[in-house]
C-alpha positions as a printed Julia matrix, in Angstrom:
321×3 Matrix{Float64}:
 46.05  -40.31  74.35
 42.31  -40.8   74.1
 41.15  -42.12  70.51
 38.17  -40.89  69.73
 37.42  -43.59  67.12
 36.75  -45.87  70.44
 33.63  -45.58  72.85
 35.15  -43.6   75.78
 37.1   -45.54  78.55
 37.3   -48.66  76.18
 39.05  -49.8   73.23
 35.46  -50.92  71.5
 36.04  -48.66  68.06
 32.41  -46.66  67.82
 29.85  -48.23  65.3
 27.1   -47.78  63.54
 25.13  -50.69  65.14
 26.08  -48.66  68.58
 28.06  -52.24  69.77
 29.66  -51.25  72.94
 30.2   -55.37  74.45
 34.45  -55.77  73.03
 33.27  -59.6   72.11
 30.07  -59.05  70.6
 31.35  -55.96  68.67
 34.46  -57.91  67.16
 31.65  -61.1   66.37
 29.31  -58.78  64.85
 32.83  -56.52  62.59
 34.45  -60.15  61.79
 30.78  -61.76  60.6
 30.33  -58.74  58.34
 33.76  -57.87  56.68
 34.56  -62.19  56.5
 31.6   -62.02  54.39
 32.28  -58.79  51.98
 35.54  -60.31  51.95
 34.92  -63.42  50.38
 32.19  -61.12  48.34
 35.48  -59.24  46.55
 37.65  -62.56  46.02
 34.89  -63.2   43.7
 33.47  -60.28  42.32
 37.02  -57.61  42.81
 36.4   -54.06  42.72
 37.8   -52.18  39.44
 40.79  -50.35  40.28
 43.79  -49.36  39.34
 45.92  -50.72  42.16
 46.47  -47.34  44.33
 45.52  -45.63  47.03
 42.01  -45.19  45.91
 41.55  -48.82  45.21
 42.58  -49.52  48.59
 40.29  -47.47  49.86
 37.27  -48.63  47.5
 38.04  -51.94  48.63
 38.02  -50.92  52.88
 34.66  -49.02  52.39
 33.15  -52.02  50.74
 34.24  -54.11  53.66
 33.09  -52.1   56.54
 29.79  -50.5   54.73
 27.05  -49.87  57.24
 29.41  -51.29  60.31
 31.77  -47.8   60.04
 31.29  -44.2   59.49
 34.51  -43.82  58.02
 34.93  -46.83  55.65
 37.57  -45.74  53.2
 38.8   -42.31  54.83
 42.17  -41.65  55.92
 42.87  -42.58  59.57
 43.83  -39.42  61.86
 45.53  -41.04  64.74
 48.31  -42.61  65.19
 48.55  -46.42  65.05
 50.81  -49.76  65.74
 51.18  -53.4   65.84
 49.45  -54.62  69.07
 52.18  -55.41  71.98
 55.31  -54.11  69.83
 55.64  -50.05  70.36
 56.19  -49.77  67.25
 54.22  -46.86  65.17
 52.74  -47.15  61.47
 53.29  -44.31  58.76
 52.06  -40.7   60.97
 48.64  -39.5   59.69
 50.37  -36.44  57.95
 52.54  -38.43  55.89
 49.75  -41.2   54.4
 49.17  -39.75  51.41
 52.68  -38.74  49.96
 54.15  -42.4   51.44
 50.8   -44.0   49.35
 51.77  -42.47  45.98
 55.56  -43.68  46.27
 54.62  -47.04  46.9
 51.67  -47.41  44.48
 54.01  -45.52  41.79
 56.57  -47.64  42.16
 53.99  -50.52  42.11
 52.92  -48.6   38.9
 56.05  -48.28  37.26
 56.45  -52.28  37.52
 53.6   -52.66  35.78
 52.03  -53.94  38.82
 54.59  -56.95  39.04
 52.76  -58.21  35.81
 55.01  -61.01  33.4
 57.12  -61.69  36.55
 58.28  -65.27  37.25
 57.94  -66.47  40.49
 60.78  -65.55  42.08
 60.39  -61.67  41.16
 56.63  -61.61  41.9
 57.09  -62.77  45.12
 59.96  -60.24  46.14
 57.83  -57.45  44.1
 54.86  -59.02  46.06
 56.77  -59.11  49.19
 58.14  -55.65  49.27
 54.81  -54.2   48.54
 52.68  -55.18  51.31
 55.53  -54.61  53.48
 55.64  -51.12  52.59
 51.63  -51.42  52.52
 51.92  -52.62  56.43
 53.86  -49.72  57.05
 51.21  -47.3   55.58
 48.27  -48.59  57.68
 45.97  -46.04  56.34
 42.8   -46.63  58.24
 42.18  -46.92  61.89
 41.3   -50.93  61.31
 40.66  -53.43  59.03
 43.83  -53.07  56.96
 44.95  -56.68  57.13
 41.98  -57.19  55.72
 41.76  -54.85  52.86
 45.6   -55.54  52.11
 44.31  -58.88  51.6
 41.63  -58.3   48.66
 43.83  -55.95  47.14
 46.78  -58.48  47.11
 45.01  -61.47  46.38
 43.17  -58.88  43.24
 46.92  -57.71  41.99
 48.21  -61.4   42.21
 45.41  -62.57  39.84
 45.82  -59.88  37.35
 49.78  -60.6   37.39
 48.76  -64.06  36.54
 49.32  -65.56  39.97
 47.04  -67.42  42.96
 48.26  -67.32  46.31
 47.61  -71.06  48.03
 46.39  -69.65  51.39
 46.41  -72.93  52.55
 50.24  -73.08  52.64
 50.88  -70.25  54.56
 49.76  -69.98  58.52
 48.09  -66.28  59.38
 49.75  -65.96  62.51
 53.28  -66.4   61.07
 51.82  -64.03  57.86
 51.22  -61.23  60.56
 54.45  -61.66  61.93
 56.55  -61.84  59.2
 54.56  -58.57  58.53
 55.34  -57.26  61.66
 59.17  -58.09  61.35
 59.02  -56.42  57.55
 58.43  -53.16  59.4
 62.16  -53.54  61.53
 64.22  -55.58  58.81
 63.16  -56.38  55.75
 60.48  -57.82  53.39
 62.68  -61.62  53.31
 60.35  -63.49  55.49
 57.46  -62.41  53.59
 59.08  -63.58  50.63
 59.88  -66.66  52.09
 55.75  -67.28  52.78
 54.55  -65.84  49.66
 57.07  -67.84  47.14
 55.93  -71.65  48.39
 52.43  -70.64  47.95
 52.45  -68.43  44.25
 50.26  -71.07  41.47
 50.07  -69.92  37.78
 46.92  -68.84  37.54
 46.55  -71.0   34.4
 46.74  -73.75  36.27
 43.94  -73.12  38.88
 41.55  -71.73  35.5
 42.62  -75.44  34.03
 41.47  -77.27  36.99
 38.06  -76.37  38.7
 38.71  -78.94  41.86
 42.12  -76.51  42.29
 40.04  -73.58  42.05
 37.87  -74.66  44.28
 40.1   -75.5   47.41
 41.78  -72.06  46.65
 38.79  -69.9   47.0
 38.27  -72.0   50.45
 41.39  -71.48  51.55
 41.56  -67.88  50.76
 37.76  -67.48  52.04
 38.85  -69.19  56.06
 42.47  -67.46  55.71
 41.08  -65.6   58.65
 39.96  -68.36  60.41
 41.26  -68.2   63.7
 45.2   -69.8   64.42
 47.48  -70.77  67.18
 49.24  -68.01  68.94
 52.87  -68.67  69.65
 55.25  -67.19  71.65
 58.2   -64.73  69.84
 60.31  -67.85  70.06
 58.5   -70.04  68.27
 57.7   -67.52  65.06
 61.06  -66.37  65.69
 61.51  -70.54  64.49
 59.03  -70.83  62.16
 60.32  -67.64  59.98
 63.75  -68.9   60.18
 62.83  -71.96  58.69
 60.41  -70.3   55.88
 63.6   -68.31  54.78
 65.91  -71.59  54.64
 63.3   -73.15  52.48
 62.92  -70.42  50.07
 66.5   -70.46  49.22
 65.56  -74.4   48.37
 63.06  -73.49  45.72
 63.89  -73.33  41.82
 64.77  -70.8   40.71
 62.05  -69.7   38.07
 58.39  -70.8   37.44
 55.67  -69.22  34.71
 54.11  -67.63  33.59
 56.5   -64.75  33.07
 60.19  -64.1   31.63
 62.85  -65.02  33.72
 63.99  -62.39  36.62
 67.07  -61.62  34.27
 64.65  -60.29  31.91
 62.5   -58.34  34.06
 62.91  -54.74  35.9
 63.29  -53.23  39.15
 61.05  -56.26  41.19
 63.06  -58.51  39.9
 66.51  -56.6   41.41
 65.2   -56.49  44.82
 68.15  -56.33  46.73
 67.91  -57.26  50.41
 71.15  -56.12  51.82
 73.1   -58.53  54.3
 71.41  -61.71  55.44
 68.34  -61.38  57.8
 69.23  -61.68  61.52
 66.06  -62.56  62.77
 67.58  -62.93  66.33
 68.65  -59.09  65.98
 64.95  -58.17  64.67
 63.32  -60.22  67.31
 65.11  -58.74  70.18
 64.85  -55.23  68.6
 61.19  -55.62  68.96
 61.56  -56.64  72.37
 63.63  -54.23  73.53
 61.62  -51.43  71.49
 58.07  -52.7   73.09
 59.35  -52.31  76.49
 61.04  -49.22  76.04
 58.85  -47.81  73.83
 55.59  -49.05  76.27
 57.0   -47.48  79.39
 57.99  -43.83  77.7
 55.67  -44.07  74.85
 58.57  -43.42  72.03
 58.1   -42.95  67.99
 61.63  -44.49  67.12
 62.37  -42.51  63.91
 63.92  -44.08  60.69
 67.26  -45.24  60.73
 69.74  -42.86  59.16
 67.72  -39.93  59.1
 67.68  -37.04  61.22
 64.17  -35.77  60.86
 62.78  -37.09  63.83
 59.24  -36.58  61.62
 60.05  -38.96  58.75
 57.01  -41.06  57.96
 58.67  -44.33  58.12
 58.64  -45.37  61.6
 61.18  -48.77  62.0
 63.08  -48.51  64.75
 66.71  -48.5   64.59
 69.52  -49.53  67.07
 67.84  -51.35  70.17
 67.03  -48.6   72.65
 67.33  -50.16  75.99
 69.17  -53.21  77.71
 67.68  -56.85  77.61
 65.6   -57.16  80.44
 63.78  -60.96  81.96
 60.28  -60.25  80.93
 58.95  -61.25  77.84
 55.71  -58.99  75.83
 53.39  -61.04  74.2
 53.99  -61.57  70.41
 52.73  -58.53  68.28
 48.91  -58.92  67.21
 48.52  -59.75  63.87
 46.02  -56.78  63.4
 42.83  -57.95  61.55
């Protein structure tokens, strides 16, 4: 189906400079929103952590690059090289206020220890990566407004100890399985923000980090994320078990009760993607949510796998800057 946020015959989104060259139009977009980005890890927009934040925060980014900086994306979208579908347009703005409610009624994760933060954290930007509200640059804005609600919780994510590729993966996997590898990133990383006030040499080397998070990474083949996430989630369950600067999770609410069901097969999620991207690539599918049988619902994870294993291998999903 032709997009009409891209330049006919191309996939070169349509611009205010009038960029039609794919590698000088992604220079001129990454130049522009790196720089409002690190812009907003100093200076944050005001907001109260919803929908409208979010979308304060994207116009910011893209001002004078987009027309529609902030507006509500039309067309459908998904990870690049999975088959796999974000929220529908239709169903944006009722999935936005039950995940920013939610986020809402936890206080926005604030006086959380470490371990409920992160799975409050974690479960949020999974559902958040589900959403996709704009046509691009929602890695991005997720970002600022992550990094924003982190700080005002009383937590700084060390960028440095986290890799983006494997971020956009575990992000990817969240939307098939569960929010566990995230969790398994985010935890390592989580500082008490009293810490990093208390030490300006700290504070320093995590605005760089979080200022070249986008830097660009390695690729790596499914296998080798497949790997690295595995590993991630066997050294979360090493961690301790509490940290400041809040109560302990027996003392807090619902994002400290996260419940994750049975333990994370990531061979099972890995091969469902698989399977889904080449099923879903040759017929063009929408695999519906699991359990329900409303083949609109707006959460798109696909359920059992849908075809037979085949020999070829797609290209790990695009992390979707």
């Amino acid at each position: 189906m032709p997009d009409h946020y891209a330049y006919p015959g191309t996939d070169v989104l349509v611009n205010l400079p009038g960029i039609t060259d794919r590698a000088a139009w992604k220079d001129a977009e990454t130049l522009l929103v790196v720089a409002r980005l690190s812009e907003l890890l100093v200076s944050p927009i005001p907001g109260r952590f919803d929908l409208a934040h979010l979308q304060a925060i994207h116009a910011h980014l893209v001002d004078g690059f987009y027309a529609w900086g902030g507006q509500l994306r039309v067309t459908e979208t998904g990870p690049g090289g999975t088959g796999i579908t974000h929220c529908r347009p239709q169903f944006i703005p009722a999935e936005a206020e039950r995940i920013f409610t939610a986020l809402a009624e936890r206080d926005h994760l604030r006086g959380l220890d470490a371990d409920a933060f992160s799975a409050g954290l974690a479960w949020a930007w999974g559902e958040t990566t589900v959403l996709h509200p704009f046509r691009d640059v929602n890695t991005r804005s997720q970002y600022v407004f992550f990094n924003q609600l982190a700080r005002q919780a009383g937590w700084v994510i060390g960028w440095s100890q986290i890799d983006p590729y494997l971020f956009g993966y575990a992000r990817t996997v969240s939307m098939v399985s569960d929010e566990r590898g995230l969790d398994a990133l985010l935890r390592p990383a989580l500082i008490p923000l009293t810490e990093v006030e208390a030490d300006p040499e700290l504070a320093d080397r995590i605005h760089d980090a979080a200022r070249t998070f986008f830097n660009p990474s390695t690729p790596r083949t499914f296998e080798v994320l497949d790997q690295e996430l595995r590993q991630a989630i066997d050294h979360r369950q090493t961690l301790p078990s509490s940290r400041e600067p809040g109560p302990s999770s027996s003392a807090t609410g619902a994002a400290a009760e996260v419940d994750y069901g049975p333990e994370i097969d990531l061979d099972a999620a890995a091969e469902r993607l698989r399977r889904t991207t080449r099923r879903a690539g040759r017929l063009g599918l929408r695999p519906p949510n699991p359990g329900s049988s409303n083949p609109e619902s707006p959460r798109l994870r696909p359920s059992e796998p849908i075809s037979p294993p085949s020999s070829s291998r797609p290209e790990p999903p695009s992390i979707g800057f």
